[in-house]
N, C-alpha and C positions, 0 to 999 in steps of 0.2 A: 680229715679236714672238715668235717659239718657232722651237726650234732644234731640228731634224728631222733626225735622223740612225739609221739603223736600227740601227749597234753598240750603241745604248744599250742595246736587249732582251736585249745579253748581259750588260750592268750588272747589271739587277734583282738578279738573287739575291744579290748581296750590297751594294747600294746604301746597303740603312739602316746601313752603318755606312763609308760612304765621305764623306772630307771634301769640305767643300764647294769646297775648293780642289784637287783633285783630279778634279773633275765634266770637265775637259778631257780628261782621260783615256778616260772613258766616253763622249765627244763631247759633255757638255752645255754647256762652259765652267764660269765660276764662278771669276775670277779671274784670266783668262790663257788664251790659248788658245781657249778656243771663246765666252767672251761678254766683252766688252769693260765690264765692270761699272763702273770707275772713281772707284771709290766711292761715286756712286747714294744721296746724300744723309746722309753721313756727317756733312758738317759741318752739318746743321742738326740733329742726332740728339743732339750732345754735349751735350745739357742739354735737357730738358723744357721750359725755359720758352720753347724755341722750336716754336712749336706753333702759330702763327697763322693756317697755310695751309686755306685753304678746303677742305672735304673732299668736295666735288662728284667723280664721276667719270663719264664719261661710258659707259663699259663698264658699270657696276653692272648693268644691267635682262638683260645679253649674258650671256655668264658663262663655265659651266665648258664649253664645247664642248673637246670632244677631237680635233678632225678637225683635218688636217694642212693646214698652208699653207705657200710658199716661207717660209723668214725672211730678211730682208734684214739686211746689218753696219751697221743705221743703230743708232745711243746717242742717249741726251740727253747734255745738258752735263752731266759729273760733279760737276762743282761746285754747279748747280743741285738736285741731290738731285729730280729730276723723274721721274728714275728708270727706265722699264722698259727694259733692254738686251741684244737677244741678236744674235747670230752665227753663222751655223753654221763648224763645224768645219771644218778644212783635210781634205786627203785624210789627207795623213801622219798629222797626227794621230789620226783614225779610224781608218786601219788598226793604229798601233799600243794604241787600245783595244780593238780586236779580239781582238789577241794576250791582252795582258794580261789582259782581262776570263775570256776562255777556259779561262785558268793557273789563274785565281782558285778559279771554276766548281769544275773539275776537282777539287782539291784541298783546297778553304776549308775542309769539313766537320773533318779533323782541326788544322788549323791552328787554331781557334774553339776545338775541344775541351782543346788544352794552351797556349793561349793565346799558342805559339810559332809565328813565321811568318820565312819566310827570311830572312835575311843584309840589311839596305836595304830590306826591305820596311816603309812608311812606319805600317803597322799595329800595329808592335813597342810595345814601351813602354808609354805613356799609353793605346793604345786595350784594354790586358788587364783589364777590368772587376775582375778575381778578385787583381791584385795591385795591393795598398795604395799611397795618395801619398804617400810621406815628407815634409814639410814643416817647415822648418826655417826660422828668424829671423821676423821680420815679411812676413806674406803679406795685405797692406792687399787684396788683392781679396773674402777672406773676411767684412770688417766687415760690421756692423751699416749699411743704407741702406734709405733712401726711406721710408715712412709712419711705421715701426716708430721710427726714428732721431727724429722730429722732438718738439722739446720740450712740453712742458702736455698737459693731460687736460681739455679743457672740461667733463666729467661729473664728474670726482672730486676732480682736482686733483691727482691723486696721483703721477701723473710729470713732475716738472718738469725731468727729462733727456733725456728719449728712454727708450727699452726698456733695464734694466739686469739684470732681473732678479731674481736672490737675492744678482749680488755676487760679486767674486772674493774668496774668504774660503778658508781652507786646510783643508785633511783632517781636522785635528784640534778644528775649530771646531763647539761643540756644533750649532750651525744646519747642519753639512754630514750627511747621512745616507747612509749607503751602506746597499742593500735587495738582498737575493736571495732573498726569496717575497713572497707574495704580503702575506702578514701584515704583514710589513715594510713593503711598500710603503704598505700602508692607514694604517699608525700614522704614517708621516712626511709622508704626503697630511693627516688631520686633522693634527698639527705644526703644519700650514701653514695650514690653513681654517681652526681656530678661535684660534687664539693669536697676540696683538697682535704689531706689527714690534716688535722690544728686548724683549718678554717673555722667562722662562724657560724653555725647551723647545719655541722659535719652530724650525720649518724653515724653511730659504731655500735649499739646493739641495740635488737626492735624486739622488745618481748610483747606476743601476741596474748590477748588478751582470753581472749575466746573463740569457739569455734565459727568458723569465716565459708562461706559459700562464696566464691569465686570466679564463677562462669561471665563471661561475658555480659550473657544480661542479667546477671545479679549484681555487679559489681556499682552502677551505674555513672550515670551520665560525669558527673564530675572526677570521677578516677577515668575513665575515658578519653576524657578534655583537657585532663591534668597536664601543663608543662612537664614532657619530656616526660610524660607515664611510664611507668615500667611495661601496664600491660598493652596488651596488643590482643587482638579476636586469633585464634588460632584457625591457620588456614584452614584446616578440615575441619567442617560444620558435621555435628554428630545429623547421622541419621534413623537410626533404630530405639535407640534407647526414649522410652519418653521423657525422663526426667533429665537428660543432656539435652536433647532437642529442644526444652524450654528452655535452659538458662544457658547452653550453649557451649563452649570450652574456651578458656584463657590462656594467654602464654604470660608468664610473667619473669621480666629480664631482672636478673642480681647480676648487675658490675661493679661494683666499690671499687672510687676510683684509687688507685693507688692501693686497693687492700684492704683488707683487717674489718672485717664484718661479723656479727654474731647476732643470727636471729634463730628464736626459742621460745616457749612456752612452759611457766613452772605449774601449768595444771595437763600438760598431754594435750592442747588443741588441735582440733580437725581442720584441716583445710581441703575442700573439695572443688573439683569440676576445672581445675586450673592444671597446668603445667610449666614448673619455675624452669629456668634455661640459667645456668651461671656460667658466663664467656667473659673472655677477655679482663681476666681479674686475677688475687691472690686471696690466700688468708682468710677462709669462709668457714664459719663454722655455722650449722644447720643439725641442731639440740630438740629433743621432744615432742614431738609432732609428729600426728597421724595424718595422712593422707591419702586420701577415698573418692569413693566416684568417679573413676575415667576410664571406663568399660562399656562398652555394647557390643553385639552380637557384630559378626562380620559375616556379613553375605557377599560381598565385592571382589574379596583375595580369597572365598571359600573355603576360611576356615584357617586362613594360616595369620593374620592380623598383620597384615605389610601396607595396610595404605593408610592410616590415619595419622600414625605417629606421635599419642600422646604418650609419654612417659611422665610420669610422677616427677622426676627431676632429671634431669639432661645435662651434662658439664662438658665444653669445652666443645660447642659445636657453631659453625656460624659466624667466627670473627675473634680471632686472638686466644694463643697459648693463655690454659690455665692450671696453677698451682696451687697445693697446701688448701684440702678442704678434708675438711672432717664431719661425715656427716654420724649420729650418736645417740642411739634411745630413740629412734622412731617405729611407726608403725605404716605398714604398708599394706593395701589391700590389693584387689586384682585391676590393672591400668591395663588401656587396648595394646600397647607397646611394650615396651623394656618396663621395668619399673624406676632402676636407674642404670641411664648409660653415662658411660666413660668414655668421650670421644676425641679427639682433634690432639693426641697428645700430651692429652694431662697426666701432670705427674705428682707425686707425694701424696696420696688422699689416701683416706683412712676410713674406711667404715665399721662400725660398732655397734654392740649391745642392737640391733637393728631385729625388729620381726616384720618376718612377709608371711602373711598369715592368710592371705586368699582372701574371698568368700565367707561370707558366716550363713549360707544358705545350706548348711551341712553341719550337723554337731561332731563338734571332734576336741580336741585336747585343746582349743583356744577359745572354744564356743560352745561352752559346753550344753547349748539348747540351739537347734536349729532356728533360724531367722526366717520364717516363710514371708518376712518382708523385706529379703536382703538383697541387694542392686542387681545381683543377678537374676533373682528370680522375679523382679519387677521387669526387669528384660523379656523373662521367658514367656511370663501374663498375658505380656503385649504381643510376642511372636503367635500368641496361641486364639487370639480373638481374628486370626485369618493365617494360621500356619501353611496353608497352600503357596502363601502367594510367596513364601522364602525358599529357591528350592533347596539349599542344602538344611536348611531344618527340616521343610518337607520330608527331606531323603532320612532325616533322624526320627523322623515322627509314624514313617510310612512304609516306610521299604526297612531300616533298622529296627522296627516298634521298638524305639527308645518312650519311656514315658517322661513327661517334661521332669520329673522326681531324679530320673537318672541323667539326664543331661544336665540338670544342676550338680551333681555328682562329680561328674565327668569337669566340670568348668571350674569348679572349687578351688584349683591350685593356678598359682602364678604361673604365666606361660610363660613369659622373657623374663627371667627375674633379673641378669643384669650382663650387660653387654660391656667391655673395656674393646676397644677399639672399632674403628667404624670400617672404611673400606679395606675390598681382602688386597694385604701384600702392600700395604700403602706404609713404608719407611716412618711418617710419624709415629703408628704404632707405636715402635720400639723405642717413647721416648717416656710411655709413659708405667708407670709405677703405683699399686695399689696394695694396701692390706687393710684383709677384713678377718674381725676375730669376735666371738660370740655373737655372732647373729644366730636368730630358730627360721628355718626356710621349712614351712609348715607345710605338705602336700606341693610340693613346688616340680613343675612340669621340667625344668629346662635351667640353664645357666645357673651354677654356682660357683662362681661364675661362668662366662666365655669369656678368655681370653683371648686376642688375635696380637702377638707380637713382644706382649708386655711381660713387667716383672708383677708377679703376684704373690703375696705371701697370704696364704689362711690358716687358722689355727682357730681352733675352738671351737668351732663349728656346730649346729646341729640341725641335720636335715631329715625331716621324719614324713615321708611318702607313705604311710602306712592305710590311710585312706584312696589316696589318689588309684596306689596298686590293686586293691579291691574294685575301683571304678574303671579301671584299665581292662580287669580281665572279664569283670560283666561286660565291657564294649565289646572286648572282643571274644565273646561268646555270644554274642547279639549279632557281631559282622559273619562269625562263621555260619550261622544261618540265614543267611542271606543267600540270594540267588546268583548266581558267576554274573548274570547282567548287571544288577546292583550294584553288588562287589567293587565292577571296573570301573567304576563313578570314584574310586577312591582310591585306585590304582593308576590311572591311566595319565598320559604326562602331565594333566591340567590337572591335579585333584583336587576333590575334598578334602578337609583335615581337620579329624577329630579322633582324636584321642591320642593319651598323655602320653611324650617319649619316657621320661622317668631319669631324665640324663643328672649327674653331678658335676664337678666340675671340671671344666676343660679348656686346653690349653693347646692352643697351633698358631700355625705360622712359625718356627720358632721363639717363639712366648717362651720362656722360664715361670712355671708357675710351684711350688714349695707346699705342703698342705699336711700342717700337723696336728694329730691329738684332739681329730673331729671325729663326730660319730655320723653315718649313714644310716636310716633306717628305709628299706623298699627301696632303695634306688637301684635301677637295675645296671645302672651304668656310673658306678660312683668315680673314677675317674676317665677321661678321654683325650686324646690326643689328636685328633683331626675328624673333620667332618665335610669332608668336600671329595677327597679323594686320596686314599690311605694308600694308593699307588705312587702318587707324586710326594715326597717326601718334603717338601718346598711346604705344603700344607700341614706339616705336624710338627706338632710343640713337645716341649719338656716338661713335664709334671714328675713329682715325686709327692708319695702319701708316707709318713713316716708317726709311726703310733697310732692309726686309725682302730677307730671301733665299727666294724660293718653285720650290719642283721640284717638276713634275707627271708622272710616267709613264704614257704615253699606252696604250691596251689597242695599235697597233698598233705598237707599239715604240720610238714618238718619243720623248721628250725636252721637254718645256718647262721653260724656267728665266727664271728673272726676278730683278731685283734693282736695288729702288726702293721707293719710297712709292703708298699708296694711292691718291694721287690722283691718279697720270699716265695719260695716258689712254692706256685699252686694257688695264690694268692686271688679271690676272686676280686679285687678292688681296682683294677686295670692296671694300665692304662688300656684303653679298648681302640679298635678300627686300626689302627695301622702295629702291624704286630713287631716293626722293627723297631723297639722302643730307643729312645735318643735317650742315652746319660745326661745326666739332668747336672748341670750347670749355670750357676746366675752370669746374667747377659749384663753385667760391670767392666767398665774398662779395667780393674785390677782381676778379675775373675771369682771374686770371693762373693760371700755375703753381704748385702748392701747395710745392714744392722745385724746387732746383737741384742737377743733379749734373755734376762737374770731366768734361770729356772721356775721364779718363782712367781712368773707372766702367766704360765702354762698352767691347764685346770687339767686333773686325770680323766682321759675321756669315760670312765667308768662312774666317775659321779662330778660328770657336767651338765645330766638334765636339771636338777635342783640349782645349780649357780644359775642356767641359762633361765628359769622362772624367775627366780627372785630379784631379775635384773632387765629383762631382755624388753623391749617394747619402749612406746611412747605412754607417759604417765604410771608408769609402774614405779618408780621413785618418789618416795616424796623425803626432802631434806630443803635446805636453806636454799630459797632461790638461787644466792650465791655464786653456787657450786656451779651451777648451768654456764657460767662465765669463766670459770677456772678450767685450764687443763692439766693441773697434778691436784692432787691431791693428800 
């Protein structure tokens, strides 16, 4: 079942950006070479509505041990999609990841930095984050699919296409706006909230111009005073952060009344220090955009980020069912909250081609030069010019001897990366509907999602913890030397909290969540099924993983790889905590599949890191403004 080969431990340091077709290299397999994968349930992956296999697994209760055993070259039938298959690696082949890996080591640091690397080295190209993907003619992998795509609005009535929008409508169309302040932005946001579709001085799509600082006291006084502003001061006034304490945090409301909105950026614009809320609406689409800065340190909840509540963007909380948003090619860094939540019911949305990338206070596969000027460690600066007086960084800085170096480490990945329902056991849950397909969830602590109640579909996935696990096991080799009085500061029923769960995604309450032909890299919990109490079954959901790609890097330098579905036995990809696994079924009044998608949707998780580069992010595209306003193509 895991393929043990000790070259791997010269892999690691630069693993999280090694393709999965390339793992023979490093001795893992993954396509040739060291695991005989064979497609591992490919053909029952091509469409969602093939879903019907029992999601019993007989490993659930086993789990994540690490301890090394032979593996034997046994597979299932690759046809059968049964799934887990490893191999160990040949001699030859091991010695020459030896070399390789070594070469890598030695010299990656500046390679990473000018994002040039020798002559055939498979890294060229597609994997350089920092230069743009030209695209040209029709590139049908981009469309518009799955919730977002599907016709009628049973609340409103008001999309009886799928997600459109505001419309392909040209430049000079009084409904198009182009904004570069903030003022701007405010006046074409109401455009759109308060004046009917076909009125006079209706907005229908707001391409932002450039990059926008948005905090409250950056926005000023006339976006403030504006008739029936969007923004508003967000209740919770930042405290720790210096550079949120001056400009402050935004809330900013998208309603379009009646619908059909599309705001976007054709060069990747930043938008900081704000938090967009879209309630009580339809038909939103939210295209190419990064958005940063709504982080600080928590000393108040001690580490667990429950009081402030900013999320990067928030749907459906606060006033009125919302449907059909598509959000597509953004970028995300680390927010003190969710990054995005899915609340109050919403249903049809669709997230895409999206990266949550963290922190750039750490070199890693998106960054590839650390940022010693990056928002967190302008946070840490500041905790350090009087670190006493915080106690639980205190307790990181004194009692942990964390150095401010490893607690940037530690903070680098998304903690809430994205929440679909809000209170537990609350009936709207179940009303609402999501699929997310190619997103990179980069070192990400938590939620890929959490589900509470919902239908979820993911597919394409790619989650690479490969750093965050490294900063996991320094913390907790840091906490084991600590003294039992210490210790119970982070045990005892008020605690501290620091450091990463490493969870994937999960699905309770009865949620129906589907999750195909993604790769996990270091997650140690890549599917789950409740998180409250695996006693009460009322708290656990249905997940199925069907053609995953999962790599574990073991502390003693093995290698597990796997690649199947979750319900073959022995399977280490969960579902985890409550070991009575629920058969997985979608929560449809016909009981089927809520869509169908062509085979030819689906990317082989063995080589979906290179599609996930040449795509994934905010301004990573460059093609015909156009396009940003289309959803087929």
């Amino acid at each position: 079942m895991r393929v043990q080969n000790k070259s791997a431990s010269l892999c690691l340091r630069w693993m999280s950006v090694v393709m999965i077709a390339a793992l023979a290299a490093c001795g893992g397999g993954g396509g040739g070479g060291g695991q005989a994968t064979g497609g591992g349930g490919a053909s029952s992956a091509s469409s969602i509505a093939a879903t019907s296999a029992s999601s019993t697994n007989s490993a659930a209760s086993s789990a994540q041990s690490s301890s090394s055993t032979s593996a034997s070259s046994t597979s299932s039938s690759a046809s059968s999609g049964s799934g887990v298959s490893s191999s160990t690696a040949t001699s030859a082949s091991s010695s020459s990841a030896t070399s390789s890996a070594s070469s890598a080591s030695s010299s990656t640091p500046n390679y990473y930095a000018s994002c040039t690397f020798p002559a055939g080295d498979w890294r060229n190209g597609a994997w350089c984050w920092s230069n743009p993907t030209v695209v040209s003619g029709a590139v049908s992998k981009y469309d518009l699919t799955g919730f977002a795509s599907l016709p009628g609005d049973s609340v409103t009535g008001l999309v009886p296409a799928g997600v459109t929008g505001g419309g392909v409508i040209p430049e000079t169309d009084p409904g198009y706006r182009k904004v570069t302040t903030a003022l701007e932005l405010a006046q074409a946001i109401v455009a759109a909230n308060k004046i009917d579709p076909g009125k006079t001085g209706r907005a229908y799509v707001i391409e932002i111009m450039n990059d926008l600082d948005l905090g409250w006291n950056e926005i000023g006084s006339a976006a403030q005073t504006l008739a029936s502003t969007p923004f508003s001061k967000h209740a919770n006034t930042p405290k720790l952060h210096p550079k949120l304490i001056a400009s402050d945090v935004s809330n900013l409301q998208i309603s379009p009344k009646k619908g059909g909105l599309t705001i976007f950026s054709a060069n990747g614009a930043t938008i900081r220090h704000s938090s967009w809320s879209i309630k009580a609406t339809s038909n939103v689409i939210i295209r190419n955009l990064k958005f940063d800065e709504l982080w600080e340190w928590d000393e108040d909840t001690k580490g667990d980020y429950d009081k402030n509540n900013w999320d990067f963007i928030v749907i459906g909380v606060g006033g009125g069912r919302v449907s059909h948003i598509w959000i597509d090619h953004c970028t995300f860094s680390n927010a003190y909250d969710g990054i995005i939540d899915t609340k109050g019911g919403t249903s049809n949305v669709t997230y895409s081609w999206n990266a949550y990338v963290g922190d750039d206070g750490v070199a890693n596969a998106f960054n590839p030069t650390a940022n010693l000027n990056s928002f967190v460690w302008q946070q840490i600066n500041k905790l350090e010019e009087n670190k006493d007086s915080y106690p639980l960084y205190s307790t990181l800085r004194n009692k942990m001897l964390l150095t401010p170096e490893q607690i940037v480490q530690v903070m680098q990945g998304t903690k809430k990366t994205m929440a679909i329902g809000e209170l537990s056991k609350d009936v709207v849950n179940q009303m609402s509907s999501v699929t997310l397909h190619h997103n990179l969830y980069l070192n990400p602590v938590d939620r890929l999602p959490r589900s509470a109640g919902a239908q979820v579909h993911s597919y394409n996935n790619y989650a690479d913890a490969t750093n965050l696990l490294a900063a996991k096991r320094m913390r907790d080799a840091k906490f084991a030397a600590m003294s039992s009085a210490d210790q119970a500061k982070f045990t005892s029923d008020n605690p501290y909290k620091f450091g990463p769960s490493l969870n994937g995604s999960i699905s309770v309450e009865d949620g129906a969540m589907l999750v195909e032909k993604s790769v996990y890299i270091d997650v140690l919990w890549p599917l789950r099924n409740n998180q409250t109490n695996p006693a009460d079954a009322s708290y656990t959901g249905k997940i199925l993983g069907l053609d995953l790609q999962y790599i574990f890097h073991n502390e003693d330098g093995t290698t597990y790889t796997e690649r199947g579905d979750s319900t073959a036995t022995g399977s280490r990809l969960g579902p985890f905590q409550d070991s009575r696994i629920k058969p997985f079924a979608w929560n449809t009044t016909h009981g089927g599949a809520p869509y169908t998608l062509p085979a030819s949707a689906y990317d082989d998780p063995a080589s979906l890191l290179p599609v996930i580069q040449a795509g994934v992010g905010a301004g990573r595209l460059t093609w015909a403004k156009e396009n940003w306003l289309k959803v087929k193509y």
